[in-house]
DRENLODREN-482675 format. One record per residue (C-alpha): x, z negated, y negated; residue in three letters; residue number from 1. Coordinates in nm, 3 decimals, decimal comma. Layout:
N
      xx      zz      yy rest  nr
       X       Z       Y  Ala NUM
...
! end
This chain:
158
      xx      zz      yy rest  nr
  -1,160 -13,746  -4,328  Unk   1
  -1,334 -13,776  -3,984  Unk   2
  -1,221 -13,985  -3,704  Unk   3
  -1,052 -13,694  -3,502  Unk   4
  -0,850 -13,587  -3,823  Unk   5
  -0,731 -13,942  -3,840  Unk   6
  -0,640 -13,973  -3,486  Unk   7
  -0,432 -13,628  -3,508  Unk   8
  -0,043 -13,634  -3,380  Unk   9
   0,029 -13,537  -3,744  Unk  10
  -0,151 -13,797  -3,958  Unk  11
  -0,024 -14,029  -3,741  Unk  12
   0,353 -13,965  -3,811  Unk  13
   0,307 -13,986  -4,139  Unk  14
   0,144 -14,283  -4,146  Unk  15
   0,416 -14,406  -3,938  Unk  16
   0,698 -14,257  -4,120  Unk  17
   0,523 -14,455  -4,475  Unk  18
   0,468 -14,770  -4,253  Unk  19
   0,833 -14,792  -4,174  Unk  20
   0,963 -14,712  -4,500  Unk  21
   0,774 -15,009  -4,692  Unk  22
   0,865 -15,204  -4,369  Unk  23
   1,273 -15,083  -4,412  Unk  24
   1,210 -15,155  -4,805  Unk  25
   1,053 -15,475  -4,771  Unk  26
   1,372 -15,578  -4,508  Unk  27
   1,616 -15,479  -4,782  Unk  28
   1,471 -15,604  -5,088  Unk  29
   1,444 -15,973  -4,916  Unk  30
   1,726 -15,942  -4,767  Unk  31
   1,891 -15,836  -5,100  Unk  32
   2,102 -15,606  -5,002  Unk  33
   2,097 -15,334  -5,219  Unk  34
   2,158 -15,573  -5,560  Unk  35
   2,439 -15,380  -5,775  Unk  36
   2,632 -15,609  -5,990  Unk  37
   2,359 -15,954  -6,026  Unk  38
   2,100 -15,614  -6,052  Unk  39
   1,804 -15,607  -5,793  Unk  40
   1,551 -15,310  -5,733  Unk  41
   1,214 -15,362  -5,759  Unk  42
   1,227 -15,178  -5,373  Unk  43
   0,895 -15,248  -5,255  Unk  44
   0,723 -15,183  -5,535  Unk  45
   0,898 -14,831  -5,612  Unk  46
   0,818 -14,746  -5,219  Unk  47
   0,489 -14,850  -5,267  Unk  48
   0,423 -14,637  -5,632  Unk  49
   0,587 -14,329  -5,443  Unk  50
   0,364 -14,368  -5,118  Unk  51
   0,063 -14,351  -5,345  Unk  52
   0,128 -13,921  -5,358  Unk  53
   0,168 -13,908  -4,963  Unk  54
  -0,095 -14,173  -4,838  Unk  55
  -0,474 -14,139  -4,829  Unk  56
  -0,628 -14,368  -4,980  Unk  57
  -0,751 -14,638  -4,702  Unk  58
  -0,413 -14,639  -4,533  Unk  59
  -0,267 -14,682  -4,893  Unk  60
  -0,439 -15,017  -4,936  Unk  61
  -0,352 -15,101  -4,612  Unk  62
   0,016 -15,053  -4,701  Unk  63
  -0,038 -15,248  -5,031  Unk  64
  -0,169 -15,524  -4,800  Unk  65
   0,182 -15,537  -4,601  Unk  66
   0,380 -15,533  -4,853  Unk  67
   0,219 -15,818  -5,096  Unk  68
   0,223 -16,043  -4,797  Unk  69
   0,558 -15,951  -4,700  Unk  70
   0,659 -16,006  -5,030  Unk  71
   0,529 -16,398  -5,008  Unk  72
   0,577 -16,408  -4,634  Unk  73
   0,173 -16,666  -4,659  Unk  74
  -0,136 -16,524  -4,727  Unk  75
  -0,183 -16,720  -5,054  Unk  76
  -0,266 -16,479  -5,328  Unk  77
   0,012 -16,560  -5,629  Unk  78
  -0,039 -16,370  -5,965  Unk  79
   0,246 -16,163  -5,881  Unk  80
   0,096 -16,053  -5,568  Unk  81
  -0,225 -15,961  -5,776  Unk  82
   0,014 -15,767  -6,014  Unk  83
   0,176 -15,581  -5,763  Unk  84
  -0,153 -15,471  -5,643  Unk  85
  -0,357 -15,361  -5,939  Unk  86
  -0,015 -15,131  -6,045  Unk  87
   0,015 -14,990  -5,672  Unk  88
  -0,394 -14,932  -5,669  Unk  89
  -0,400 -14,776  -6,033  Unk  90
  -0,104 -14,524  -5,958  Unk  91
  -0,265 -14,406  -5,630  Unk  92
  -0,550 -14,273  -5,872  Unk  93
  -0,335 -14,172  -6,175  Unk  94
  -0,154 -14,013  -5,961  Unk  95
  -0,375 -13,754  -5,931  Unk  96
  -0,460 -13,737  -6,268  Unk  97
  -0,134 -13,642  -6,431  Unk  98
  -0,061 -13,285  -6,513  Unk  99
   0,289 -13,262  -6,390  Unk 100
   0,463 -13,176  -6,065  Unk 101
   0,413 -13,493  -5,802  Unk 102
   0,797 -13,554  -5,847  Unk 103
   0,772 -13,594  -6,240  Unk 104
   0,452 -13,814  -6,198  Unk 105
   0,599 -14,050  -5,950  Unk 106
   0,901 -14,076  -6,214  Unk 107
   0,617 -14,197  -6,510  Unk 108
   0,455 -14,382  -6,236  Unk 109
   0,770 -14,582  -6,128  Unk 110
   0,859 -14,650  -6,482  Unk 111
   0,563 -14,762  -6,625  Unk 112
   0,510 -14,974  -6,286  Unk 113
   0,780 -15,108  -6,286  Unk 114
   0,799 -15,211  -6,674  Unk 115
   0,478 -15,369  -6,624  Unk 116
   0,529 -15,537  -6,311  Unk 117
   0,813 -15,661  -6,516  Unk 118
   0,652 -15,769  -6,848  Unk 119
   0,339 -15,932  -6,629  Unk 120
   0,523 -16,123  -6,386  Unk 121
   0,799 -16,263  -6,602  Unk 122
   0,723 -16,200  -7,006  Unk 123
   0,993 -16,438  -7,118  Unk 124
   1,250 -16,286  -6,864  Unk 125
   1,133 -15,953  -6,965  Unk 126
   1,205 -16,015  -7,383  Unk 127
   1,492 -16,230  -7,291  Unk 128
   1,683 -15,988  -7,093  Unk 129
   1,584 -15,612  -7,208  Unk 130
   1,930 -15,464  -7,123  Unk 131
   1,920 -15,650  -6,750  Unk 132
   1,553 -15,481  -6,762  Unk 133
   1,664 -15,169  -6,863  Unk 134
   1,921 -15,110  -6,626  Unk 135
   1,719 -15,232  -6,325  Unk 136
   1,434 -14,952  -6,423  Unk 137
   1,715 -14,739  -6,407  Unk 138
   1,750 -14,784  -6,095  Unk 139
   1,381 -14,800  -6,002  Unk 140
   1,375 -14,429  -6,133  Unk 141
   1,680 -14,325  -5,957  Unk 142
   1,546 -14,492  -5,586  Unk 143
   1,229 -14,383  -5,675  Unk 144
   1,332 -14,000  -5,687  Unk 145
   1,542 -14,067  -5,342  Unk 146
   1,224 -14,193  -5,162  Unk 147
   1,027 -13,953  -5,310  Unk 148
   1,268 -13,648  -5,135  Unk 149
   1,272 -13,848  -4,831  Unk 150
   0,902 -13,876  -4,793  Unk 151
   0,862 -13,521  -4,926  Unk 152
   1,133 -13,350  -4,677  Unk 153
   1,025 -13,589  -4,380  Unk 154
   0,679 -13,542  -4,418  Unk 155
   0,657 -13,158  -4,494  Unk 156
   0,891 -13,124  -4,125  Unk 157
   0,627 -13,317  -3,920  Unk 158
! end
């Protein structure tokens, strides 16, 4: 992508539009506000997983860069952080390996990021509480799939 393709009106709305979204999902999932019932979304990382099928690839790691460190609010690198990372970096590319419609992808994507984000961060939480795991990739999928239509129908319009 050359220089005047990235300075375009267009790829800069959407790289505005994504920017704001991780920034509006890292506000809620600190603030906690969309926990249902002791149940809290892995937000960031499922706006992060679904970015990966709208965001070239530079600006992607640049988003994965806001979001760790907003995550931690320092700049110290936790294993977590590193986690979160290697899952958002890996679905950008497997992304566009997977046969499917983008849609059906991003569903795998979210659910096998968030299971691992899951299982690497926490193993003995993970084991310990499978249905409390369970339900909360439930709702990764579900959020996932309402990003996903947000970034699609927002992003095809501008």
């Amino acid at each position: 992508m050359s220089a005047k393709q990235l300075s375009s009106p267009i790829i800069k709305s959407k790289n505005l539009a994504l920017l704001l979204v991780i920034f509006i999902a890292g506000l809620l999932q600190s603030a906690g506000l969309l926990s249902v019932l002791g149940v809290k979304p892995n937000l960031l990382l499922v706006t992060i997983l679904v970015a990966a099928f709208f965001a070239d690839f530079v600006f992607y790691i640049f988003l994965i860069l806001i979001s760790v460190f907003a995550l931690r609010f320092r700049l110290i690198l936790e294993p977590e952080s590193l986690f979160f990372a290697v899952i958002a970096i890996a679905a950008y590319f497997l992304g566009r390996r997977l046969p499917s419609q983008p849609i059906l992808n991003s569903v795998f994507i979210i659910g096998i990021g968030s299971v691992l984000f899951n299982l690497l961060a926490s193993p003995s939480f993970f084991f310990n509480n499978l249905a409390l795991v369970a339900i909360e990739l439930v709702y990764d999928l579900v959020l996932g799939i309402l990003i996903f239509k947000i970034f699609e129908s927002w992003l095809k319009t501008n």
